[in-house]
N, C-alpha and C positions, 0 to 999 in steps of 0.2 A: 845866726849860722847860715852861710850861702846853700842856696837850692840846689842840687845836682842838676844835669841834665838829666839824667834819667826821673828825677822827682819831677821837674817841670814839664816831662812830656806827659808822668802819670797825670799829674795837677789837668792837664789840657784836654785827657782822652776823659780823664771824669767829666770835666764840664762839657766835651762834647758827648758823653753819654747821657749826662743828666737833661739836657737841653734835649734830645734829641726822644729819650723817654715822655718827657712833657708833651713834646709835640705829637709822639701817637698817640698818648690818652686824648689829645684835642682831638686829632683827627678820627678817633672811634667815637668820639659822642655825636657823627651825625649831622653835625653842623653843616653849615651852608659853604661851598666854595669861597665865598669872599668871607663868610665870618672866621672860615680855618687859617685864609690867607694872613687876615688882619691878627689873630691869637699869634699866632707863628713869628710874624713881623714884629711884634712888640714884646715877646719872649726873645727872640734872638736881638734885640737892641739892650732889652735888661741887660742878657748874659754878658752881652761884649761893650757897656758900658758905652753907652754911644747915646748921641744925641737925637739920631734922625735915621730912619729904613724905609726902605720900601722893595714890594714888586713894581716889577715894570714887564709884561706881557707884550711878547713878540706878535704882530699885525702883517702878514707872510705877505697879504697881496700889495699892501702899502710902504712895505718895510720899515715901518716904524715901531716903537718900544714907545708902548701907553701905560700910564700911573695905574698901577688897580688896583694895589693898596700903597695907604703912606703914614707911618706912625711919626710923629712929631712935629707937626702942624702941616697948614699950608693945603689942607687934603683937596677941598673945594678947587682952588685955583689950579692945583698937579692933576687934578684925577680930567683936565679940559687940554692938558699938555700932551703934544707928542713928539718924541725927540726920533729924527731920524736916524737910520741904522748909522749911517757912517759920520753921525756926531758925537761929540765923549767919549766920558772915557767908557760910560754901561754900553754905547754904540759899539766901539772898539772892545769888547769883552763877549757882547753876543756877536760878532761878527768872527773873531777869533776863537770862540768857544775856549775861554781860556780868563780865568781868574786873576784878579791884580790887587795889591796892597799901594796904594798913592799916599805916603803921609804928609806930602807938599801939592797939592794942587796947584798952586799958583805958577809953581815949575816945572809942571807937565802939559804937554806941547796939545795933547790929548783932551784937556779938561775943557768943556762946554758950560760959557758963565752964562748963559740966556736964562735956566731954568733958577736960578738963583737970583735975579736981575729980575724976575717973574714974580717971586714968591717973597725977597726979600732977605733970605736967609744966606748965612756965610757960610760955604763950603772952604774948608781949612782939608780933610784929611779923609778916605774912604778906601774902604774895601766893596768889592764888587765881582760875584762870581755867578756864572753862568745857569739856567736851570735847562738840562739839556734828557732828553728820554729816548734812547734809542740814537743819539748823535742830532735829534731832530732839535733843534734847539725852538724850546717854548716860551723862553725870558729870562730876565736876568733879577737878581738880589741883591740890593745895597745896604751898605751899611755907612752913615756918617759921622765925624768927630768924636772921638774919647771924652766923655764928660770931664775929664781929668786933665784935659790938657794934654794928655803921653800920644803915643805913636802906635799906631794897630800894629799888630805883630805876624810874626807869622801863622801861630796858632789863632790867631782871632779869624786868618786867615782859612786855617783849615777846619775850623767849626763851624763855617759860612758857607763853603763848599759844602757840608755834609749837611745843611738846612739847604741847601739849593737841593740836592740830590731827594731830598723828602720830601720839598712843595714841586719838583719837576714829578714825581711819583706821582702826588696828589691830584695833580692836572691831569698829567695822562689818565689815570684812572676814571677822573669826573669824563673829559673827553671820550671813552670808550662808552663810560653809562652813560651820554647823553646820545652819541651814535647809535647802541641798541635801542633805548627810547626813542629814539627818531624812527628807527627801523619798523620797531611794534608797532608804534603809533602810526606810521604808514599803513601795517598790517592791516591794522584795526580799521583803515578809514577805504582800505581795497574791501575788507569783509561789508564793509557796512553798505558802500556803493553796487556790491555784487546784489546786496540784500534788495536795497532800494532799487534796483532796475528789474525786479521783478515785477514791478507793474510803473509805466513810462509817468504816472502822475505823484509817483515820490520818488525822483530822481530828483539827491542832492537833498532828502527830506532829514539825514542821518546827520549830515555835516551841519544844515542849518540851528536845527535840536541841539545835538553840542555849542555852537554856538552861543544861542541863546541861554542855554544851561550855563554854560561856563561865566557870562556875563553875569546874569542873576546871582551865581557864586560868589563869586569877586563881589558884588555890591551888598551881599550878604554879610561879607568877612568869612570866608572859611578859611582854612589855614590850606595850605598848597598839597598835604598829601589827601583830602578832600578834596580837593579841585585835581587832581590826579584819578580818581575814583569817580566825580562827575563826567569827565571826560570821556572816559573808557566805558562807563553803563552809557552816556547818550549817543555815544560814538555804536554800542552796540545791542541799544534797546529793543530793534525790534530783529534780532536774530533770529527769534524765535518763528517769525513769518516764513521761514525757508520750510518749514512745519507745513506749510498752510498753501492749500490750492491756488494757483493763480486762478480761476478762475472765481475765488469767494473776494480776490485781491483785489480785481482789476473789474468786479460787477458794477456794472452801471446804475442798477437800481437798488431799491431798499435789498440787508439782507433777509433771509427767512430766517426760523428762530433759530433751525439745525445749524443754518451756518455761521450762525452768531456766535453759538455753541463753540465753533471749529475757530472761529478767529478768535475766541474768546481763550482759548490754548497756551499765546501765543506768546505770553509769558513767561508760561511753565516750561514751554520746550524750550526756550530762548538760557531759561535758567538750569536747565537739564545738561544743555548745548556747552554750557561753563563751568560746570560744578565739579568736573576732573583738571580745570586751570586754576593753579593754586594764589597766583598775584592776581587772577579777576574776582577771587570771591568776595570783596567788597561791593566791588562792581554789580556780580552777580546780582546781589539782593535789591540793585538799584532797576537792575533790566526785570525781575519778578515783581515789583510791587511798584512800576509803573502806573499802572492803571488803578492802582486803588484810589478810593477818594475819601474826602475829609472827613466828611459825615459816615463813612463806613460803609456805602453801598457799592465799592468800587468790587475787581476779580485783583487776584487768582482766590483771595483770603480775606476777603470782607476787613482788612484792617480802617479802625480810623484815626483821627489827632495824631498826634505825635506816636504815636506806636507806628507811622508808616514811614521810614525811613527818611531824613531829609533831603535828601540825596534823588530819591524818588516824585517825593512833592515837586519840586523845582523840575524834573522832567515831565512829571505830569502838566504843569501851567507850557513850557517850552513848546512840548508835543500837540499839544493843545491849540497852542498859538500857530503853530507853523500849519496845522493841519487846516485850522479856516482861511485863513488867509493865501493858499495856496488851491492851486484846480485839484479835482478830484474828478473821477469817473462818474459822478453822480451829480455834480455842481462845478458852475465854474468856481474861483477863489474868493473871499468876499472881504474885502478891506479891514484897514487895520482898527479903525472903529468901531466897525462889526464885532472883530476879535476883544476888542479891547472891553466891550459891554457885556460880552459874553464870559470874559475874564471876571468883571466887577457883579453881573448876575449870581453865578455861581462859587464868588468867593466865600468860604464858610461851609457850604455845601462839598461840592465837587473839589473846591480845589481850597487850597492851606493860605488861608488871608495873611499873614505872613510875607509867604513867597508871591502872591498873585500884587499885593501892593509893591513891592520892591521893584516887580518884574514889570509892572503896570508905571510907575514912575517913570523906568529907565526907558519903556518905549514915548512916553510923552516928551520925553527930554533927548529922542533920536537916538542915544546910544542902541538901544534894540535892531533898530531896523541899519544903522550903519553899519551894526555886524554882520551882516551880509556880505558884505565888501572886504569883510577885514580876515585874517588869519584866525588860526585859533587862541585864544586868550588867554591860554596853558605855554608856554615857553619851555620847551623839554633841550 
């Protein structure tokens, strides 16, 4: 019995709703930017019975269109490829902001055999439609060859657009959260430089700490929304100093006990200072139990072993480290040897043998000390 049209448009709007429902359950489970790209790409090739997809990510200052995801081999050699704007037919599609069904390549004037001639693969037949947000065009979506031999349609057509129109969503959106993160994370690193220039011998002591924190992370293995939360506690561990007298800060000599007392605070206010910010209370407990040590003799809470945060530990060795090794009102700085024995002295005691080895490795092997040089080791 032949299809209506009206049954084959129902037939087209189901599969692009079923398709299109799949895709936001990926996109609410959290995943990563390239893991939603890559689920996305290889559902919309199932759906449309196709041999080969990909993203291709608009490059504004370069104007080229770069592989970022590619389901159906070849990924290694495409994801090092970049086809300029005004080549192909995906060139001619983000430049046109405008969708095309090709089911002859070879006889469109349009078609670009390099990337093919690259990879090895035959391009016979493609759909390719724009992923544009706001008119702002962010890249483009391919789709190639019908497993079957047949000719993409128009409806394959228009189910392509309506995954373009959900991964151009999905970008923009990561793009905005990574701008606010950028924004915070500035925040954070003005609060912590305001902090540090309260006394002229830890200026830059907030950003060095995150650093080395972060590093020590990373060599630990933590998963990235911990190394999110080491960031933000080293970036604002000693907040709590804005508490505390410049002149207990910036003394040249030993303290007396009262004011040991006072700088001894400085946790507590610093965790006081966060505890109505609802995305730092991670953090939070990282800037409070800073200074606790291994063995249990550390402030604000006598914690010891693994009851003190890990997160903590690893700022306690960083804080630690940056603090001998740099000038102070009372001493000049004393080298990285010095630090590094006084690391291995008091590992077990004072600080978590654990993090003091890992952290003690990567400065024997320079990564430590080249992070000085380098950016922060968090990518937001």
């Amino acid at each position: 019995m032949p299809v209506t049209e009206r049954e084959r448009e129902m037939n087209s709007d189901d599969k692009i709703a079923t398709l299109l429902s799949r895709i936001s359950d990926k996109v609410g489970l959290g995943s990563s930017l390239a893991g939603m790209h890559a689920q996305i790409v290889e559902m919309t090739r199932r759906t449309l019975k196709a041999s080969a997809s990909s993203v291709l990510l608009f490059d504004e200052p370069r104007r080229e269109l770069v592989f970022d995801v590619v389901d159906g081999g070849a990924e290694e050699t495409l994801k090092q490829f970049r086809l300029p704007i005004d080549s192909g037919i995906a060139g001619w599609v983000a430049r046109n902001s405008q969708a095309v069904v090709v089911n002859d390549v070879a006889k469109d004037r349009r078609f670009f055999q390099g990337v093919d001639h690259r990879t090895g693969f035959v391009t016979r037949s493609m759909i390719c439609a724009p992923m544009l947000a706001h008119r702002k065009l962010l890249g483009v979506i391919q789709v190639l060859n019908k497993t079957d031999g047949t000719d993409f349609s128009e409806d394959d057509l228009e189910t392509l657009k309506s995954v373009a129109s959900t991964v151009a969503m999905v970008i923009e959106n990561n793009l905005l959260r990574q701008s606010v993160i950028s924004e915070y994370r500035n925040t954070l690193a003005a609060l912590a430089a305001a902090i540090d220039a309260k006394d002229s011998y830890t200026r830059g002591h907030s950003e060095r700490v995150t650093r080395f924190a972060l590093l020590t992370g990373t060599l630990l293995r933590l998963p990235s929304e911990d190394l999110d939360t080491l960031e933000h506690g080293a970036l604002l561990h000693d907040v709590g100093k804005i508490g505390v007298p410049d002149g207990i800060l910036g003394k040249p000599g030993p303290l007396t006990s009262d004011e040991l007392v006072v700088l001894q605070k400085h946790p507590r206010i610093g965790a006081d200072i966060l505890k109505n910010i609802p995305f730092l209370a991670n953090a939070r407990e990282l800037v409070l139990h800073h200074h606790e040590e291994y063995d249990g003799t550390g402030y604000p809470d006598g914690l010891r072993g693994h009851d003190i945060p890990l997160g903590a530990r690893i700022l306690a060795v960083a804080d630690a480290f940056d603090s001998i090794t740099s000038d102070r009102a009372y001493r000049a700085a004393l080298g990285i040897q010095t630090a590094l024995n006084e690391l291995r002295l008091h590992s077990g005691s004072q600080f978590c043998p654990y993090v003091s080895e890992a952290f003690i490795a990567a400065v024997e092997t320079g990564a430590a000390v080249n992070s000085l040089d380098r950016p922060s080791a968090l990518q937001v």
